[in-house]
Structures are given as structure tokens and as C-alpha cells.
Backbone as a printed PyTorch tensor [residue, N CA C, xyz], in Angstrom:
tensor([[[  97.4100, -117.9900,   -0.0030],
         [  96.2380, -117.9360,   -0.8440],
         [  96.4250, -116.8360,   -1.8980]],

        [[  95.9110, -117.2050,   -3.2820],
         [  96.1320, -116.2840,   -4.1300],
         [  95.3930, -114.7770,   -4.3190]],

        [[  95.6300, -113.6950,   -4.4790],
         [  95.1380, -112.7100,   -4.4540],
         [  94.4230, -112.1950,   -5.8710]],

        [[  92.8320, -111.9050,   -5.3830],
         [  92.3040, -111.5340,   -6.9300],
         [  92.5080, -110.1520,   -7.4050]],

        [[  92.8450, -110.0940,   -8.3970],
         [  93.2970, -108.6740,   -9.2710],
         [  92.0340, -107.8740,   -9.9270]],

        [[  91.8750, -106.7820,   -9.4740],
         [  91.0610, -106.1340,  -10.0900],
         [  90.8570, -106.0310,  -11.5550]],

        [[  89.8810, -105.8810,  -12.3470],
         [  89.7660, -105.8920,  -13.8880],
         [  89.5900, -104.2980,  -14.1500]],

        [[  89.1410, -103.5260,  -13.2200],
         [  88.9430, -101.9710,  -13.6950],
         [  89.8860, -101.1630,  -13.4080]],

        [[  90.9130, -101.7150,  -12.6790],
         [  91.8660, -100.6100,  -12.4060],
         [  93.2050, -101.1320,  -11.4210]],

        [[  93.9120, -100.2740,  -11.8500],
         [  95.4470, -100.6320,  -11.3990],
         [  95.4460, -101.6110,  -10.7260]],

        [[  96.6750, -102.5290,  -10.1030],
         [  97.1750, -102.8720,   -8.7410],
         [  98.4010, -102.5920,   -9.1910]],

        [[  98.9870, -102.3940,   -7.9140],
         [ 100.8050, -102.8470,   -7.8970],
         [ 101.2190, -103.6340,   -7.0830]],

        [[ 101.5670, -104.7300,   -7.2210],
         [ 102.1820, -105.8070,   -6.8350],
         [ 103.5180, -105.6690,   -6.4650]],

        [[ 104.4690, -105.9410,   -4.7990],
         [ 105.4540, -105.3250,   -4.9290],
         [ 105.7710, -106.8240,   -3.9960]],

        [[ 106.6580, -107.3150,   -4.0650],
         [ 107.4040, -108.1350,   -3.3400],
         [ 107.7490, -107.8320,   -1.5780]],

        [[ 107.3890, -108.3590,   -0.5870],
         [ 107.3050, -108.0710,    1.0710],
         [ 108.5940, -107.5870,    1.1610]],

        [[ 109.2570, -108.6600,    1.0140],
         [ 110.8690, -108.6330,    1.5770],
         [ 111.4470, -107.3730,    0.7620]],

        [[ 111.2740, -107.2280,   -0.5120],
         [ 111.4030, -106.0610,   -0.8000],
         [ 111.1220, -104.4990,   -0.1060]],

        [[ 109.6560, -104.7270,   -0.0040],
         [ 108.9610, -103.5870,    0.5700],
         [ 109.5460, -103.4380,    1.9910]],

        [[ 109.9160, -104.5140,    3.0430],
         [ 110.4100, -104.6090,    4.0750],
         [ 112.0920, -104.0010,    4.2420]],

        [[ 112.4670, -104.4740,    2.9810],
         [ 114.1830, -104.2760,    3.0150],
         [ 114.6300, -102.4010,    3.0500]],

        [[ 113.8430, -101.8980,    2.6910],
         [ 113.5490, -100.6430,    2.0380],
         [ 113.2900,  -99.4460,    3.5330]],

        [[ 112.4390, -100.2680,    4.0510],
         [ 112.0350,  -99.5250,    5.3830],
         [ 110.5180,  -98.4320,    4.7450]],

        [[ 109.8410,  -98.9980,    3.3750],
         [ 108.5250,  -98.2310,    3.2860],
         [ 107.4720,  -98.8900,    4.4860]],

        [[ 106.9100,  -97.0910,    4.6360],
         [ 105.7170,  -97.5950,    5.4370],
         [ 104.4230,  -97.1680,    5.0820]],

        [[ 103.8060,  -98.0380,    5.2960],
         [ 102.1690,  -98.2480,    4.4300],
         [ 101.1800,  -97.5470,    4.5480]],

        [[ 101.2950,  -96.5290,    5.4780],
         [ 100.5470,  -95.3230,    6.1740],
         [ 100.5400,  -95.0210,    5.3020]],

        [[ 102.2420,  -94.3430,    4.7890],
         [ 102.3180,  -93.3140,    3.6210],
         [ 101.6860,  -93.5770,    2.0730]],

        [[ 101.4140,  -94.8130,    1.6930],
         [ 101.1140,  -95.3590,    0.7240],
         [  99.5100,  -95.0630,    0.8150]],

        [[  99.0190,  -95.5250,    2.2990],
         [  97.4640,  -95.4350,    2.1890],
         [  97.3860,  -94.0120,    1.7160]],

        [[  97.9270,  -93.0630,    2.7560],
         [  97.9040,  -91.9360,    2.5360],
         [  97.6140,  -91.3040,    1.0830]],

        [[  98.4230,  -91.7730,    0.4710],
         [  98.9620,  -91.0490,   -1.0700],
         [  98.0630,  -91.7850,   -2.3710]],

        [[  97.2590,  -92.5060,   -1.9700],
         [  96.2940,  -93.1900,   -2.9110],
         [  95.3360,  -93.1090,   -2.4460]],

        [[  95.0280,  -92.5870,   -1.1130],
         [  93.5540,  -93.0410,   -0.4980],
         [  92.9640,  -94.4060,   -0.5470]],

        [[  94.1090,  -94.9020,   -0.2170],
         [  93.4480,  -96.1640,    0.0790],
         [  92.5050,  -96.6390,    0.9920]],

        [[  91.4340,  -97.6640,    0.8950],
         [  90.7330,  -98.4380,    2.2030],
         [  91.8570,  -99.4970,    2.7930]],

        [[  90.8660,  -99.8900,    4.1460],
         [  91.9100, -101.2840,    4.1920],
         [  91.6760, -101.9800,    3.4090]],

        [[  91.5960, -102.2280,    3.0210],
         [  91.2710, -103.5760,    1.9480],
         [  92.0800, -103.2870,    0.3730]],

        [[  92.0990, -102.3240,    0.0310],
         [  92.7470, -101.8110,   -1.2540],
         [  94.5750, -102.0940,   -0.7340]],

        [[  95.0240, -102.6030,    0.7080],
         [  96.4440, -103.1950,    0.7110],
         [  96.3190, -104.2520,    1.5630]],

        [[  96.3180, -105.4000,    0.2500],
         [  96.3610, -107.0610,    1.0030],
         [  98.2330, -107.3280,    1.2790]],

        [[  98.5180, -108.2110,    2.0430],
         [  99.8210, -109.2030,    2.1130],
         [  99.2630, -110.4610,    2.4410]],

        [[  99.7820, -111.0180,    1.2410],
         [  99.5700, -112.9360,    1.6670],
         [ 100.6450, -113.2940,    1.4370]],

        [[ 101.5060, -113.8270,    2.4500],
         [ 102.7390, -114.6410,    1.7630],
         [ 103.9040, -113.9630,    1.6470]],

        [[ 103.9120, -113.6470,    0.3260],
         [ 105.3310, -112.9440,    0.0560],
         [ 105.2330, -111.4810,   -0.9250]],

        [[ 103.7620, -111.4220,   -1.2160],
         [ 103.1030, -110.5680,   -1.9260],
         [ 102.3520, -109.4210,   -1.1040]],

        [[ 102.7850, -108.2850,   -1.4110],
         [ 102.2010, -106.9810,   -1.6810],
         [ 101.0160, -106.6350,   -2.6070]],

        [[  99.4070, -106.7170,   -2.6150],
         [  98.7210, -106.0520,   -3.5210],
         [  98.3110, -104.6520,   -3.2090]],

        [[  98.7780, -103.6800,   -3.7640],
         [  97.7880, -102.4540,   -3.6330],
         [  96.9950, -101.5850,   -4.9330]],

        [[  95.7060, -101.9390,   -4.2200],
         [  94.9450, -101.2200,   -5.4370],
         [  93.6060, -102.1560,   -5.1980]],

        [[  92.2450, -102.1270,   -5.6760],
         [  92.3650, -100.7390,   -7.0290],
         [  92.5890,  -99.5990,   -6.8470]],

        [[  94.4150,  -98.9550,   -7.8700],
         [  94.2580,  -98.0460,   -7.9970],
         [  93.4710,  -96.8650,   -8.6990]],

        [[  93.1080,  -95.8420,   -8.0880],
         [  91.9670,  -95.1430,   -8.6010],
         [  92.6100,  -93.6290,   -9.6780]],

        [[  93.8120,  -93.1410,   -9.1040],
         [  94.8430,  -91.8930,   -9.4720],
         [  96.2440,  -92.2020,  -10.2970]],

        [[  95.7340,  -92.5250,  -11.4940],
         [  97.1820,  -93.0390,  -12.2560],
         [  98.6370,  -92.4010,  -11.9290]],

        [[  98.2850,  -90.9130,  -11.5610],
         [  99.1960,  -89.6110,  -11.6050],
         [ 100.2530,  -90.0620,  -10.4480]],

        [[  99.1300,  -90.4450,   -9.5710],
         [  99.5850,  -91.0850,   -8.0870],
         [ 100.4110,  -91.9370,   -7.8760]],

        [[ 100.1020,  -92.9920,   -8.8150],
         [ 100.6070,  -94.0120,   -8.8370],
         [ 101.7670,  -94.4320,   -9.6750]],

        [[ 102.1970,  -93.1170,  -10.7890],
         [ 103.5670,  -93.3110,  -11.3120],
         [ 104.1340,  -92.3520,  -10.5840]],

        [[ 103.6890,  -91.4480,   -9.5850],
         [ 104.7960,  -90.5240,   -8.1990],
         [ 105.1570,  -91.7570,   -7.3940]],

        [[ 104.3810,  -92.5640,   -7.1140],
         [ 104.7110,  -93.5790,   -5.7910],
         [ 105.7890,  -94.6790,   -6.8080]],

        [[ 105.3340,  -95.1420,   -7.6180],
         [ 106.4440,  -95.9920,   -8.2110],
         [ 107.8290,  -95.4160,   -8.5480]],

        [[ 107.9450,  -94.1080,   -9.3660],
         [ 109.4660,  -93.2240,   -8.9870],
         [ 109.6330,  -93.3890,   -8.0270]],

        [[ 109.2440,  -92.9520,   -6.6950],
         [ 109.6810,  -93.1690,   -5.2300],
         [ 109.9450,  -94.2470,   -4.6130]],

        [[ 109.0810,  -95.6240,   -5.0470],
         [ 109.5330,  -96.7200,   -4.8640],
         [ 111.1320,  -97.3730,   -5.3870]],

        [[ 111.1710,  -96.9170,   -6.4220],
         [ 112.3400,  -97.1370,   -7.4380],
         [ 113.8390,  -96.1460,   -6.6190]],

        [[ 113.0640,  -94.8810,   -6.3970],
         [ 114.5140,  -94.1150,   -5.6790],
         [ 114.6420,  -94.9030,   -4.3210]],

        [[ 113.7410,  -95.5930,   -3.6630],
         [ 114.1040,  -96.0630,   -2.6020],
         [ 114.9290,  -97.4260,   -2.3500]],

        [[ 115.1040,  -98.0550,   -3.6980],
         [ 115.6450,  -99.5060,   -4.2060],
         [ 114.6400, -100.2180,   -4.5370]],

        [[ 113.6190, -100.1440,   -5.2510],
         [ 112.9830, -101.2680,   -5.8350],
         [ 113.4970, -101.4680,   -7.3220]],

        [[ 113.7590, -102.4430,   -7.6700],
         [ 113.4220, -102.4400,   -9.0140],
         [ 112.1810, -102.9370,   -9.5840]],

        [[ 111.7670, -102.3950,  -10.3100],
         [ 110.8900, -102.8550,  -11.4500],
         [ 111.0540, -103.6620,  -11.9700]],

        [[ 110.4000, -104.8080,  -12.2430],
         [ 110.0920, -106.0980,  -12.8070],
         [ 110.7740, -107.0840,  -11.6830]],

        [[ 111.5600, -106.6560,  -10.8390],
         [ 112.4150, -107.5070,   -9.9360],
         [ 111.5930, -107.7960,   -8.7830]],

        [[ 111.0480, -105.9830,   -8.2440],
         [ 110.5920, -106.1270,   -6.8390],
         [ 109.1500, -105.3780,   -6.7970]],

        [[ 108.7990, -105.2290,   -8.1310],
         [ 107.6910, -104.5240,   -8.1600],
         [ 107.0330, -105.0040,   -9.8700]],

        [[ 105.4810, -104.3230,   -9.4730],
         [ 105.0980, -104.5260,  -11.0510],
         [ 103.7850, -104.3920,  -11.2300]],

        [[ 103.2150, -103.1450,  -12.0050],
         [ 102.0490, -103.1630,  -12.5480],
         [ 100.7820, -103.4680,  -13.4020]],

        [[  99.9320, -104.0610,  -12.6580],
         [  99.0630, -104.7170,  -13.3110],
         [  97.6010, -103.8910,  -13.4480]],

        [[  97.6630, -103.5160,  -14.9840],
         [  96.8260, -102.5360,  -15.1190],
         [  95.6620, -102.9130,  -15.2390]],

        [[  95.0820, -103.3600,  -15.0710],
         [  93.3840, -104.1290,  -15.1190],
         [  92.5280, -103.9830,  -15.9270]],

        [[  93.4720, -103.9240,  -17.4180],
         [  92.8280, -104.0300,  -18.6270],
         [  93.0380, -105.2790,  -19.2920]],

        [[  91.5380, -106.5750,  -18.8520],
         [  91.9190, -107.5850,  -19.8360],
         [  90.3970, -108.0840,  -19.4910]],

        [[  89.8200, -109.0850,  -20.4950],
         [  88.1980, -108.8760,  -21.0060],
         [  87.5490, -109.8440,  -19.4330]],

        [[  86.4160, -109.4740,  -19.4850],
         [  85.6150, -109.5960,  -17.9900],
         [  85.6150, -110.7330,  -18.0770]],

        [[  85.4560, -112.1650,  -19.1320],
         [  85.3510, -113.4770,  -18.9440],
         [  86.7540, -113.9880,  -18.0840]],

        [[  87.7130, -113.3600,  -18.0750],
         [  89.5390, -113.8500,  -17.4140],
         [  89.5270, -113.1920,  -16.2580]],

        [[  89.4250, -114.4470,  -14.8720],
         [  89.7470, -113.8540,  -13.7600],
         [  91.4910, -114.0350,  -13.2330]],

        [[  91.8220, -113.4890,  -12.9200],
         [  92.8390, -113.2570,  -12.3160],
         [  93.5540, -113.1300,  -10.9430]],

        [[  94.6620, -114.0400,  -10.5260],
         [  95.0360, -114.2570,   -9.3200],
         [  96.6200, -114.0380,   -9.3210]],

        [[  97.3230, -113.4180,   -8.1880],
         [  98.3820, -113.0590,   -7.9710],
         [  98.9320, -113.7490,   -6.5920]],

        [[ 100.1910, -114.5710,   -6.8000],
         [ 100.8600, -115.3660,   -5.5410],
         [ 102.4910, -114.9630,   -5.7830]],

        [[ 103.0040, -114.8210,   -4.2730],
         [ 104.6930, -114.8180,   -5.1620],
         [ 104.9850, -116.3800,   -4.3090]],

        [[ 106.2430, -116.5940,   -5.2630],
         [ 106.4430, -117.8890,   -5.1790],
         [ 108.1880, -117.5450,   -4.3730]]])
């Protein structure tokens, strides 16, 4: 099922098998954003986390994602939740 994207603020979308291959664990992520449960869905093959609320936060965790082997645009990718309130938005990996 597709995942809805926030319009006010961040998500990062990161690929499972990615996030899995890596050995990150999601504690640390809640941890470091203050996340709720709900601010980190998995459906499928997709990673959503967010809304992010701490931009600062969230380009420390993406460097760290990246030193850990993600790439960007490959295995990860930010969706900043700037686009007009009539366009809803859904995220699936295929």
C-alpha cells in the first residue's frame, strides 16, 4: 500500500534492503529526530521517515546514512514537503 507524504515537512524515503544491508537501527534514527511511532512507516520495500521536524538533523543523519553505504538517489531520497495543498502525494518502491 502506498504511503502518504507529508506536505509540511520533510520525509526521507530510504529503500529496506538498503537500510537492512547496512545493519542501521531504527532506535537510533527515532532517537535522533524524535520521532513517534508513526513518523517511521515500512510497507513493502519502502522506508518513510518523517515528518521531519529538525532540518539540521536530518542532513547529520543523511551524511551518516551515506558514510554507512547509502547512496543518494539510489538508496535514499528526500522529499521535502513543499508542493501546493490541492496535490496529494503517495510513495511505493517498486
Amino acid at each position: 500500500m502506498p504511503i502518504a507524504l507529508n506536505i509540511d515537512h520533510t520525509t526521507l524515503l530510504i529503500r529496506k534492503a538498503a537500510f537492512e544491508r547496512v545493519g542501521i537501527v531504527r532506535s537510533t534514527i527515532d532517537e535522533r529526530l524524535g520521532l513517534t511511532a508513526d513518523e517511521f512507516v515500512v510497507e513493502g520495500g519502502l522506508i518513510a521517515i518523517g515528518p521531519i521536524h529538525d532540518e539540521e538533523a536530518l542532513g547529520s543523519l543523511i551524511q551518516d546514512l551515506e558514510a554507512a553505504g547509502l547512496e543518494w538517489f539510489e538508496d535514499l531520497f528526500e522529499m521535502s514537503g513543499n508542493w501546493p495543498e490541492w496535490l496529494k502525494l503517495f510513495a511505493t518502491a517498486r
